[in-house]
PDB file of N, H, CA, C and O in Angstrom:
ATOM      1  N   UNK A   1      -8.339  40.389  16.805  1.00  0.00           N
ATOM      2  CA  UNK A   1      -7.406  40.879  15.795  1.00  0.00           C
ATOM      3  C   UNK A   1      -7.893  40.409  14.423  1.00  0.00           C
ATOM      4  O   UNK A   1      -7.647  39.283  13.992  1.00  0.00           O
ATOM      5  N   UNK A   2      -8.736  41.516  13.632  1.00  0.00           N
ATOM      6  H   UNK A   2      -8.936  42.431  13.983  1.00  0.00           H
ATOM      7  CA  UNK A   2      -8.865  40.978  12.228  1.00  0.00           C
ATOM      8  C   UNK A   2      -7.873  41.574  11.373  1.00  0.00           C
ATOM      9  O   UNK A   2      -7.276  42.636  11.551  1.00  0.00           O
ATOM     10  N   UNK A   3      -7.776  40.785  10.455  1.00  0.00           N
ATOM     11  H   UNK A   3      -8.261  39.923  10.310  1.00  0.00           H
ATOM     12  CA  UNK A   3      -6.788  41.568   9.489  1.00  0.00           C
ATOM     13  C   UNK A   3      -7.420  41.938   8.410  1.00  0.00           C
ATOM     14  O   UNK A   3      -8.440  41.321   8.103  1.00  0.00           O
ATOM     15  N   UNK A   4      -6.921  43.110   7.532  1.00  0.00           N
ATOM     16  H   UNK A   4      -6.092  43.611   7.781  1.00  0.00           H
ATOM     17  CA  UNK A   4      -7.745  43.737   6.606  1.00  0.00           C
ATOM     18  C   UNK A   4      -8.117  42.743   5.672  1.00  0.00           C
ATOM     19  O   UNK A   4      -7.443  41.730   5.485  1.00  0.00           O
ATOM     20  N   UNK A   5      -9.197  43.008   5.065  1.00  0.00           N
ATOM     21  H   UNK A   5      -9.744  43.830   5.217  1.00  0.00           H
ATOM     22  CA  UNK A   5      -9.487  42.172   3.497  1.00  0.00           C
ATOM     23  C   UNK A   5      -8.619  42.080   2.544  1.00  0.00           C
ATOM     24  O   UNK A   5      -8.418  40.991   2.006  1.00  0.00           O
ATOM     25  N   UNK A   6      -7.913  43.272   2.149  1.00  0.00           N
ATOM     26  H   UNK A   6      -8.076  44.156   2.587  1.00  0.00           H
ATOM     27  CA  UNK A   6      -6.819  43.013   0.803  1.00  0.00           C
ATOM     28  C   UNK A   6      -6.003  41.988   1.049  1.00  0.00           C
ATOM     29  O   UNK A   6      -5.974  41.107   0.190  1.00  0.00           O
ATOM     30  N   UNK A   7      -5.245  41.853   2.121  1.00  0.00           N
ATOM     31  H   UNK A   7      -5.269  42.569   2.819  1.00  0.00           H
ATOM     32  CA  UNK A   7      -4.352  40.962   3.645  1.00  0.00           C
ATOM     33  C   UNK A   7      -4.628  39.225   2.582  1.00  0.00           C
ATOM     34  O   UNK A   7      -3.832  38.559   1.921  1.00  0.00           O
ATOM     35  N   UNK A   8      -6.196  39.034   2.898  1.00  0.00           N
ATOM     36  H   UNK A   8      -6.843  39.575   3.435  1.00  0.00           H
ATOM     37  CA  UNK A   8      -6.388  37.791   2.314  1.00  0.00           C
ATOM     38  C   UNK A   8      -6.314  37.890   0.370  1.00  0.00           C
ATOM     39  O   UNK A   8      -5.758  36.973  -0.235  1.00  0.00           O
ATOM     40  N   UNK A   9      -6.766  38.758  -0.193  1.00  0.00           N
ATOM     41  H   UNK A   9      -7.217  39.503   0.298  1.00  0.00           H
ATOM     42  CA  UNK A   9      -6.332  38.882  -1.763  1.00  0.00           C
ATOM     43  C   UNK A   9      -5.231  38.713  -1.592  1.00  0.00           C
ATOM     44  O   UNK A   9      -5.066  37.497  -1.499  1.00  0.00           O
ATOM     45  N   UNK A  10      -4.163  39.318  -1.470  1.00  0.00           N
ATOM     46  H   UNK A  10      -4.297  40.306  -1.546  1.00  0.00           H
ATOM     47  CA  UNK A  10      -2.973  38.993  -1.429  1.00  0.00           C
ATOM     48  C   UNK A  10      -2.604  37.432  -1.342  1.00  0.00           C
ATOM     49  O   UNK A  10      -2.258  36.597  -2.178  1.00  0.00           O
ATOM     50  N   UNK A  11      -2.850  37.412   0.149  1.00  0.00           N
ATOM     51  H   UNK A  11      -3.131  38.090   0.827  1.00  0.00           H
ATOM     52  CA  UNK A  11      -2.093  35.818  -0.113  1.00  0.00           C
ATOM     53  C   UNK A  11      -3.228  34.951  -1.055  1.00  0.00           C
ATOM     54  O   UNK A  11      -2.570  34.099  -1.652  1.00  0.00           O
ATOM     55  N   UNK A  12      -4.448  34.847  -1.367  1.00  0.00           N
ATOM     56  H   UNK A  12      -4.982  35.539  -0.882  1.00  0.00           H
ATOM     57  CA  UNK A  12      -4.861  34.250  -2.638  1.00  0.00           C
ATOM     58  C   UNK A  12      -3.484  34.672  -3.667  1.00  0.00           C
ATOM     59  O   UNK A  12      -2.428  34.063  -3.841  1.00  0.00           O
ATOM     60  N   UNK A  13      -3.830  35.575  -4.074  1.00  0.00           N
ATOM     61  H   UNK A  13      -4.688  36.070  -3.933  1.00  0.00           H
ATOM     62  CA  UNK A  13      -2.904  35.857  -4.976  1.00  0.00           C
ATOM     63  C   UNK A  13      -2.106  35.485  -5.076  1.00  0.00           C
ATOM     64  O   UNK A  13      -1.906  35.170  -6.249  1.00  0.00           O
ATOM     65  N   UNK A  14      -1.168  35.220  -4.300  1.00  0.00           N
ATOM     66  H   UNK A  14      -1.331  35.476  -3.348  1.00  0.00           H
ATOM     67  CA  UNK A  14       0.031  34.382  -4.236  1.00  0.00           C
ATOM     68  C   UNK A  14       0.138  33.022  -4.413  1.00  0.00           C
ATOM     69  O   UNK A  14       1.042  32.492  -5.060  1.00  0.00           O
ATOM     70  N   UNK A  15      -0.886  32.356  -3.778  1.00  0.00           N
ATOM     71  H   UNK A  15      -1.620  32.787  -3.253  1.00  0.00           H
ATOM     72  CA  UNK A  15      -1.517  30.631  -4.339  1.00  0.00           C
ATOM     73  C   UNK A  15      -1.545  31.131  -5.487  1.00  0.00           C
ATOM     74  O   UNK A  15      -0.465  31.387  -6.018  1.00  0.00           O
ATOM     75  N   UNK A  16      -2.638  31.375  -6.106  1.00  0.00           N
ATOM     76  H   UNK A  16      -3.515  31.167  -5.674  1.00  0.00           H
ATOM     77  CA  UNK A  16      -2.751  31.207  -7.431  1.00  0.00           C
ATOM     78  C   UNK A  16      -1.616  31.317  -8.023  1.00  0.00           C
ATOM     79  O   UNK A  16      -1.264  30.312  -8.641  1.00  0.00           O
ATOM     80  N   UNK A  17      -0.801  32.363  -8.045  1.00  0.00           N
ATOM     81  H   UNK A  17      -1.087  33.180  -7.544  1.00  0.00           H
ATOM     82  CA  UNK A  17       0.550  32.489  -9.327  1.00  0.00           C
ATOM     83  C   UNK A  17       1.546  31.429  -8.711  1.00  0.00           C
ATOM     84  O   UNK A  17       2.488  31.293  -9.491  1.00  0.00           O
ATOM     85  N   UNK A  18       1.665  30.716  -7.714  1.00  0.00           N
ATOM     86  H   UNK A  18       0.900  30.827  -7.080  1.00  0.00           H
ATOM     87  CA  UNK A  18       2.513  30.141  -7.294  1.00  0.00           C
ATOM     88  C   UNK A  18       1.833  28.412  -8.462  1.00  0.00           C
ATOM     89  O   UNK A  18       2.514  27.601  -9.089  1.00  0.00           O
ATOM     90  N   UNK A  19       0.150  28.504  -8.266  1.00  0.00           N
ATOM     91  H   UNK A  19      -0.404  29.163  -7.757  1.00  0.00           H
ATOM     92  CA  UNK A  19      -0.341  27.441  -9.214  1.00  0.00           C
ATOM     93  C   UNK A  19       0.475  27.388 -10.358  1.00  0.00           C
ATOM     94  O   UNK A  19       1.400  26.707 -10.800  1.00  0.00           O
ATOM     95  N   UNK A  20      -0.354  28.568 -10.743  1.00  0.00           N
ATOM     96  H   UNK A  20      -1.105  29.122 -10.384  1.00  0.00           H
ATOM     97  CA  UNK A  20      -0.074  28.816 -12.591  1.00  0.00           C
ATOM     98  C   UNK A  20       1.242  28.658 -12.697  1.00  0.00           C
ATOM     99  O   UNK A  20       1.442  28.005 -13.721  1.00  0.00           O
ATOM    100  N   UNK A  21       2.634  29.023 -11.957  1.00  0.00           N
ATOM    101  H   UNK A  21       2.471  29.554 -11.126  1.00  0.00           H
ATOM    102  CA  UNK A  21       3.557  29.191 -12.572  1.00  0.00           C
ATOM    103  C   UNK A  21       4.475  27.559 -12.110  1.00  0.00           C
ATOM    104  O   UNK A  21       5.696  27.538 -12.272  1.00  0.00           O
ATOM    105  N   UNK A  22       3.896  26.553 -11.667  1.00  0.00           N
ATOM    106  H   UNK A  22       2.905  26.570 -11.536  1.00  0.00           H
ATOM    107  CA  UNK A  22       3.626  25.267 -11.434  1.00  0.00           C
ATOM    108  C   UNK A  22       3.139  24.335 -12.885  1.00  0.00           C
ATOM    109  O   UNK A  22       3.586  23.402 -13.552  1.00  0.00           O
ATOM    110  N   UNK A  23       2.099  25.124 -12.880  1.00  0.00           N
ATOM    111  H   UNK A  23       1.736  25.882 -12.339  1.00  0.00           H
ATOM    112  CA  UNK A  23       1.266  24.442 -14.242  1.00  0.00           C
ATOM    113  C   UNK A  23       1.626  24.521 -15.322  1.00  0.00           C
ATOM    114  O   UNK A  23       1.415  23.593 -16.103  1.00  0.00           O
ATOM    115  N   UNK A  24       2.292  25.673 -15.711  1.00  0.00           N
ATOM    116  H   UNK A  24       2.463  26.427 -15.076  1.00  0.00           H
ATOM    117  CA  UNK A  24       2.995  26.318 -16.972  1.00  0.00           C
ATOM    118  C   UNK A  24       3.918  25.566 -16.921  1.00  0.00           C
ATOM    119  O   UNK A  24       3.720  24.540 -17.572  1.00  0.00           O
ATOM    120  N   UNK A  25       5.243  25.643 -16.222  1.00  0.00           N
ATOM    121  H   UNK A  25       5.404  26.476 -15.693  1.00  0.00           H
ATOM    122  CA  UNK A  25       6.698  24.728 -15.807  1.00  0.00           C
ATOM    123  C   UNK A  25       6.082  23.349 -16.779  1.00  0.00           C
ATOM    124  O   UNK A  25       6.588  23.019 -17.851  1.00  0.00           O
ATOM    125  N   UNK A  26       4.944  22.684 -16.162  1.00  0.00           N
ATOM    126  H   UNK A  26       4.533  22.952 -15.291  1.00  0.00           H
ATOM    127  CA  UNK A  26       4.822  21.440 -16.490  1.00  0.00           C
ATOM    128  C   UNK A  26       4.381  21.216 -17.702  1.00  0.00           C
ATOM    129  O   UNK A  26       4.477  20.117 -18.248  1.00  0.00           O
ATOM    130  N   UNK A  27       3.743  22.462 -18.344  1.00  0.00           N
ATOM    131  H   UNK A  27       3.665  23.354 -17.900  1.00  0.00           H
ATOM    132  CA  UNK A  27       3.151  22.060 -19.562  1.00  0.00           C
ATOM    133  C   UNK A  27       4.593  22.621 -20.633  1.00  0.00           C
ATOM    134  O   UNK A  27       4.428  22.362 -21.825  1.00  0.00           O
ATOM    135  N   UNK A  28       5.667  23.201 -20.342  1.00  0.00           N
ATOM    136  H   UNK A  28       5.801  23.411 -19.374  1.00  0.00           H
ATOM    137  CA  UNK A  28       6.594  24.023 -20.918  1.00  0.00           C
ATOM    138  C   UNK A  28       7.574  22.309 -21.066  1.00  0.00           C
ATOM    139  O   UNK A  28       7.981  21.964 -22.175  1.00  0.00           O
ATOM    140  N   UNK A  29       7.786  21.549 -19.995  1.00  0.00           N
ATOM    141  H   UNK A  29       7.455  21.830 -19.094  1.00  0.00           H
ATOM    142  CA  UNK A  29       8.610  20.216 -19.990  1.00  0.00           C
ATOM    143  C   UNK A  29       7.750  19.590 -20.827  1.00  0.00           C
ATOM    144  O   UNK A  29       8.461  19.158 -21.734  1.00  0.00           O
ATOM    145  N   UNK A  30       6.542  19.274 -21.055  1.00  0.00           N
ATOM    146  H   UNK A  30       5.964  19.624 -20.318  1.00  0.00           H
ATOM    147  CA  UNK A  30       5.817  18.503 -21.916  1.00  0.00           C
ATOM    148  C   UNK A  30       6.591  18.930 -23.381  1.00  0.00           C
ATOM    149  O   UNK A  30       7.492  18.279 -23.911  1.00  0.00           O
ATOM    150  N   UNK A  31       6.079  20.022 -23.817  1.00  0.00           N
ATOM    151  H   UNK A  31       5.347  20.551 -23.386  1.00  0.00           H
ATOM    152  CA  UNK A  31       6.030  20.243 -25.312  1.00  0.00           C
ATOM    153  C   UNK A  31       7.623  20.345 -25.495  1.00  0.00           C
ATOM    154  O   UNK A  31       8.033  20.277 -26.653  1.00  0.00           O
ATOM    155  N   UNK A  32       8.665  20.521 -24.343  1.00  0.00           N
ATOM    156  H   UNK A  32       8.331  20.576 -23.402  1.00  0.00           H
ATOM    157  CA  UNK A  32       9.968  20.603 -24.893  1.00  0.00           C
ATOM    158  C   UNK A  32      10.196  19.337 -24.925  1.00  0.00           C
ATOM    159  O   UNK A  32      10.712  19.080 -26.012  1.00  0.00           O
ATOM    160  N   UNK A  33       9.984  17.681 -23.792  1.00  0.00           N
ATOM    161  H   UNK A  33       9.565  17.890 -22.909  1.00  0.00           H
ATOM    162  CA  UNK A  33      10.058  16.517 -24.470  1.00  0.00           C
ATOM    163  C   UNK A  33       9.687  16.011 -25.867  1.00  0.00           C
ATOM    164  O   UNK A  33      10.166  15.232 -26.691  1.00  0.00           O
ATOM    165  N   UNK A  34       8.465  16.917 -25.745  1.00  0.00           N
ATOM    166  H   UNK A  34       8.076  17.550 -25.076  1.00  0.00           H
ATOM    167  CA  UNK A  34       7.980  16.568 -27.579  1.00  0.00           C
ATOM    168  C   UNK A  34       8.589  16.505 -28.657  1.00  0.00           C
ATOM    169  O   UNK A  34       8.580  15.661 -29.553  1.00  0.00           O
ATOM    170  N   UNK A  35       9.319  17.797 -28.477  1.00  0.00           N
ATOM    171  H   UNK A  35       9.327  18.483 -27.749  1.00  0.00           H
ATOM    172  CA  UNK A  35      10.112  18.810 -29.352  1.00  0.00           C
ATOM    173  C   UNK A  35      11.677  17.801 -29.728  1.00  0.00           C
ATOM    174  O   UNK A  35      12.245  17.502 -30.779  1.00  0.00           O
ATOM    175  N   UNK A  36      11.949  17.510 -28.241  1.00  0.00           N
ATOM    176  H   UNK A  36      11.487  17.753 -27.387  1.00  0.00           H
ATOM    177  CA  UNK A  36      13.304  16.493 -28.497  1.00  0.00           C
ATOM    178  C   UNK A  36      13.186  15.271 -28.630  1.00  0.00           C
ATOM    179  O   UNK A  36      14.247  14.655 -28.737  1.00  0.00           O
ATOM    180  N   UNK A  37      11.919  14.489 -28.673  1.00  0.00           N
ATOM    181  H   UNK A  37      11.058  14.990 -28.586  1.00  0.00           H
ATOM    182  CA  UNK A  37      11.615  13.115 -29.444  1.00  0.00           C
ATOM    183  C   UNK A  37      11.624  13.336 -30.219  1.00  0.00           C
ATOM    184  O   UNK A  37      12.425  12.666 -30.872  1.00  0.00           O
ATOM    185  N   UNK A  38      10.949  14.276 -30.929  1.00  0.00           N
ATOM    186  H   UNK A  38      10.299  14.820 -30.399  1.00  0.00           H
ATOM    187  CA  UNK A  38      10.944  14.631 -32.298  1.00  0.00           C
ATOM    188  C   UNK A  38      12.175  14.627 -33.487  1.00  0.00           C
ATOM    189  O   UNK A  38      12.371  13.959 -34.503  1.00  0.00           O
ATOM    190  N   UNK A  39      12.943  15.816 -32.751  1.00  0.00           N
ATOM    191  H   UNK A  39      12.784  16.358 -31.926  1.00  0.00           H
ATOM    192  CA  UNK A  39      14.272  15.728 -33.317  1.00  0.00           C
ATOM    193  C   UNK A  39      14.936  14.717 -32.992  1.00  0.00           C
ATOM    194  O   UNK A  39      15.683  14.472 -33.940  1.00  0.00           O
ATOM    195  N   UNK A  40      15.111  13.864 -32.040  1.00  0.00           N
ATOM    196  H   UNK A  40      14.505  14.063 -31.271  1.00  0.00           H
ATOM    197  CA  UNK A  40      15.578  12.671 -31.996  1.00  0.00           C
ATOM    198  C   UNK A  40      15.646  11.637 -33.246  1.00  0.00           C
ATOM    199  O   UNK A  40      16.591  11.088 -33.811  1.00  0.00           O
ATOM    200  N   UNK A  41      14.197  11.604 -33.442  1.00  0.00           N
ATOM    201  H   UNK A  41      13.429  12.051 -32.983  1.00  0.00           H
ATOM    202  CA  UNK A  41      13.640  10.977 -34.751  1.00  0.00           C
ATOM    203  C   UNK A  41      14.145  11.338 -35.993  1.00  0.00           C
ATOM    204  O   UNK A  41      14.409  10.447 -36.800  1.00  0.00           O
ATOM    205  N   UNK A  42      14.342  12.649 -36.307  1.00  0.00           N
ATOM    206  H   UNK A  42      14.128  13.373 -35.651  1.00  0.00           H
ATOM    207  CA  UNK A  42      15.343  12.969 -37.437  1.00  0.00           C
ATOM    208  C   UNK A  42      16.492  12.563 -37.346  1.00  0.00           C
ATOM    209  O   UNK A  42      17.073  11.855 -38.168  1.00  0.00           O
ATOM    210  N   UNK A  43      16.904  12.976 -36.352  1.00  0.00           N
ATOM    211  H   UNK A  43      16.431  13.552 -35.684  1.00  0.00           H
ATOM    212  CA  UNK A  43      18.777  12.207 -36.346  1.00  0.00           C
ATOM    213  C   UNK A  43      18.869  11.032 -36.272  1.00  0.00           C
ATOM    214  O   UNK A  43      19.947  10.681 -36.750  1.00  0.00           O
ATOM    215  N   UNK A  44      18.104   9.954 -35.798  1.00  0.00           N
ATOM    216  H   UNK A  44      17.228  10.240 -35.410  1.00  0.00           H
ATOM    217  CA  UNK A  44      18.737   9.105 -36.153  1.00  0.00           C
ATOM    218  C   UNK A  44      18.188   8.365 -37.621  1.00  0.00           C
ATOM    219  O   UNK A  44      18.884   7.537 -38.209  1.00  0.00           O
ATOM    220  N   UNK A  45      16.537   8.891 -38.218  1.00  0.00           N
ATOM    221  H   UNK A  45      15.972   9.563 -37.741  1.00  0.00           H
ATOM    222  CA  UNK A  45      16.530   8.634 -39.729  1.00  0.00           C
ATOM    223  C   UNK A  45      17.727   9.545 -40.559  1.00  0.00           C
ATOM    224  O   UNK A  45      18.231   9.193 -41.626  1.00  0.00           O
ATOM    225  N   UNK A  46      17.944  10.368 -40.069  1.00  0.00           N
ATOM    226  H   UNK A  46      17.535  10.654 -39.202  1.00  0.00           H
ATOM    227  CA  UNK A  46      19.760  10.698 -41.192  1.00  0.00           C
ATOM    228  C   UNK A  46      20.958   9.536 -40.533  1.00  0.00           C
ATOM    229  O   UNK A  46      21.990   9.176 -41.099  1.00  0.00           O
ATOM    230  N   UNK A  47      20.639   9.260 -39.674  1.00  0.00           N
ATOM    231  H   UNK A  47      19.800   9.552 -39.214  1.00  0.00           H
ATOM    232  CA  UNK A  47      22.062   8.093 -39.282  1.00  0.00           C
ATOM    233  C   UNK A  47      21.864   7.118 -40.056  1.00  0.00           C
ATOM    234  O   UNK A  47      22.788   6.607 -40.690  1.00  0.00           O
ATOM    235  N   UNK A  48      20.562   6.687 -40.132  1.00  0.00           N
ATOM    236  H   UNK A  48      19.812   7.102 -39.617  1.00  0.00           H
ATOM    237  CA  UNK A  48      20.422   5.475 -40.724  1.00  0.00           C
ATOM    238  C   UNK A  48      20.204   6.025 -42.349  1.00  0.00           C
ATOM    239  O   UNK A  48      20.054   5.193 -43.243  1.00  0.00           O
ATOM    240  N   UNK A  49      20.200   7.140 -42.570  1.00  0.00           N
ATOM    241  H   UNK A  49      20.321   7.816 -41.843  1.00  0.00           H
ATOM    242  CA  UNK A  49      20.220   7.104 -44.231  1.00  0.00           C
ATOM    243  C   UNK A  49      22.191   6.876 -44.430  1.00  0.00           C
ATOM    244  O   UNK A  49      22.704   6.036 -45.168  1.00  0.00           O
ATOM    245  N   UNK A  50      22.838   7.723 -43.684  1.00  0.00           N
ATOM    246  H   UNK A  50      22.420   8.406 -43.084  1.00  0.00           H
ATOM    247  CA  UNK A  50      24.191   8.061 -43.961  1.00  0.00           C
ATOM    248  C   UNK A  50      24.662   6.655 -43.666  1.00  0.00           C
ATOM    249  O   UNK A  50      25.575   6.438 -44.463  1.00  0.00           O
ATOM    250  N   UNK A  51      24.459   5.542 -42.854  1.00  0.00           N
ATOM    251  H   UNK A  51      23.717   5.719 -42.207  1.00  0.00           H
ATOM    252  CA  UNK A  51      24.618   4.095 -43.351  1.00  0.00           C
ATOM    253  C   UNK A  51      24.654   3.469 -44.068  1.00  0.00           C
ATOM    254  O   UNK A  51      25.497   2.593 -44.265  1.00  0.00           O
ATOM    255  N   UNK A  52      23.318   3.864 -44.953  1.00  0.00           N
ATOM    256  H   UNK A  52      22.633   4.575 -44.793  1.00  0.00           H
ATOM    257  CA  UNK A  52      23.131   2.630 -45.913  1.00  0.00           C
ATOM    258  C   UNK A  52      23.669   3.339 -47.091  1.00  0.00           C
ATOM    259  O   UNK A  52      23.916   2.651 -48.082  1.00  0.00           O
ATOM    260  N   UNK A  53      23.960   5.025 -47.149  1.00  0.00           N
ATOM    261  H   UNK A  53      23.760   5.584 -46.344  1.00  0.00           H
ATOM    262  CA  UNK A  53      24.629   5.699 -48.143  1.00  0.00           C
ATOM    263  C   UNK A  53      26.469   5.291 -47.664  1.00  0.00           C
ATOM    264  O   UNK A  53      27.174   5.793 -48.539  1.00  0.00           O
ATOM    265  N   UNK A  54      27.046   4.818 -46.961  1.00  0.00           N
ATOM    266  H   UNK A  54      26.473   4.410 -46.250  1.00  0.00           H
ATOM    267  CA  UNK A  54      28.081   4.774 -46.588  1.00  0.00           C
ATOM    268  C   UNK A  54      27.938   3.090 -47.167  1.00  0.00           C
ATOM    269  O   UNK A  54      28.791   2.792 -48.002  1.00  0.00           O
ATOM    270  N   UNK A  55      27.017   2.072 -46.821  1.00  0.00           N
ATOM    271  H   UNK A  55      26.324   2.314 -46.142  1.00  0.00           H
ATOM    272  CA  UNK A  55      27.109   0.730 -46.909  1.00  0.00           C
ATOM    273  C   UNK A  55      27.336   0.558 -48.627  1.00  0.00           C
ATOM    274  O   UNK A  55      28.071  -0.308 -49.103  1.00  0.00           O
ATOM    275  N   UNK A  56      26.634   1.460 -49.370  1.00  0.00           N
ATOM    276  H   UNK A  56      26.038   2.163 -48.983  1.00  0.00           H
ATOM    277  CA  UNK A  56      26.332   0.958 -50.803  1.00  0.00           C
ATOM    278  C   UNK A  56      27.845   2.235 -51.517  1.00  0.00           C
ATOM    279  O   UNK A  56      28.053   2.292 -52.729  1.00  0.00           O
ATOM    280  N   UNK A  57      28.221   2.618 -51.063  1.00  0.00           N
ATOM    281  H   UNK A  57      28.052   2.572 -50.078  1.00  0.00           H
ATOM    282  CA  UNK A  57      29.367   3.371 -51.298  1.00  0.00           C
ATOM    283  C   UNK A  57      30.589   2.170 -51.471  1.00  0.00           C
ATOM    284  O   UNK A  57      31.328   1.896 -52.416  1.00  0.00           O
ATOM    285  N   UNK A  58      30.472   1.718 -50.397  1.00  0.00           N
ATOM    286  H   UNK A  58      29.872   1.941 -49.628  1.00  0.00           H
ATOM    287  CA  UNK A  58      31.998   0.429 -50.092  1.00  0.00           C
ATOM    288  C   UNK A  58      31.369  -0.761 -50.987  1.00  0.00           C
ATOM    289  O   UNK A  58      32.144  -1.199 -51.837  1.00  0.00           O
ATOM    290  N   UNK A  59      29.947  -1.419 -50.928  1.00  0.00           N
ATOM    291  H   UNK A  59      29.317  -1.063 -50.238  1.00  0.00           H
ATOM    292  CA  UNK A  59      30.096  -2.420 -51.453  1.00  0.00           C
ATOM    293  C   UNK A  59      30.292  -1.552 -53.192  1.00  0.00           C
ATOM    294  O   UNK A  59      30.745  -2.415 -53.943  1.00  0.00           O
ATOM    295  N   UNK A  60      30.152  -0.581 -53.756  1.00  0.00           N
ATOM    296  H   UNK A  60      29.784   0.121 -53.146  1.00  0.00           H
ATOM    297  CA  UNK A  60      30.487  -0.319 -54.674  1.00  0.00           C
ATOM    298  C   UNK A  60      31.461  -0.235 -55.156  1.00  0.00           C
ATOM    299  O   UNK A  60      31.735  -0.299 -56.354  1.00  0.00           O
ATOM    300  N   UNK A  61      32.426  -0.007 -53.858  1.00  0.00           N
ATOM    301  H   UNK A  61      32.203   0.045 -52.885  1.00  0.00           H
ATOM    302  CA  UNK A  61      34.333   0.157 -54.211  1.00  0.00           C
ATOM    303  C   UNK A  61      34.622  -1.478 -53.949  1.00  0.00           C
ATOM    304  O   UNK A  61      35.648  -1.758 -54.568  1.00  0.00           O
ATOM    305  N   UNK A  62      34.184  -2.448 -53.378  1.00  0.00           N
ATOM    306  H   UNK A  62      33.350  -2.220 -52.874  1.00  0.00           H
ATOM    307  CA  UNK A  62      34.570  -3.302 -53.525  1.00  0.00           C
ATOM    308  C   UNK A  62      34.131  -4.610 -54.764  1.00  0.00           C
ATOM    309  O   UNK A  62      34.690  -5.686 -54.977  1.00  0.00           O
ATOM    310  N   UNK A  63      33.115  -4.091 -55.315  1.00  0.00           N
ATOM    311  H   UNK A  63      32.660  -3.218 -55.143  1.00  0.00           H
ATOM    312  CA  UNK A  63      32.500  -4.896 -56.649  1.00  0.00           C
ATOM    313  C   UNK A  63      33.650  -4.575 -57.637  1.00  0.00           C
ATOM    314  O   UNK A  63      33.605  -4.994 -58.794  1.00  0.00           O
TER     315      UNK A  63
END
């Protein structure tokens, strides 16, 4: 019992996109961690600006 040639393209075919769409997933979680360290990093340099703009606000109402 052989089975036709396309038979085996096929299931290659199927490894492979089952790879790629493995590999992609992982490189898609990479650059979106990136993306939200990133912005992480902005919010909390505006937290810490809106602090020290909130800190020098009060010691100003209290001088």
């Amino acid at each position: 019992m052989s089975l036709p040639i396309w038979i085996y393209f096929v299931i290659a075919g199927i490894f492979v996109s089952a790879f790629m769409a493995v590999k992609t997933a992982r490189e898609d979680r990479e650059v979106e961690q990136e993306w939200i360290e990133k912005e992480g990093e902005v919010f909390m340099k505006r937290m810490e600006e809106e602090k020290e703009r909130r800190k020098e606000v009060n010691e100003a109402e209290n001088a």
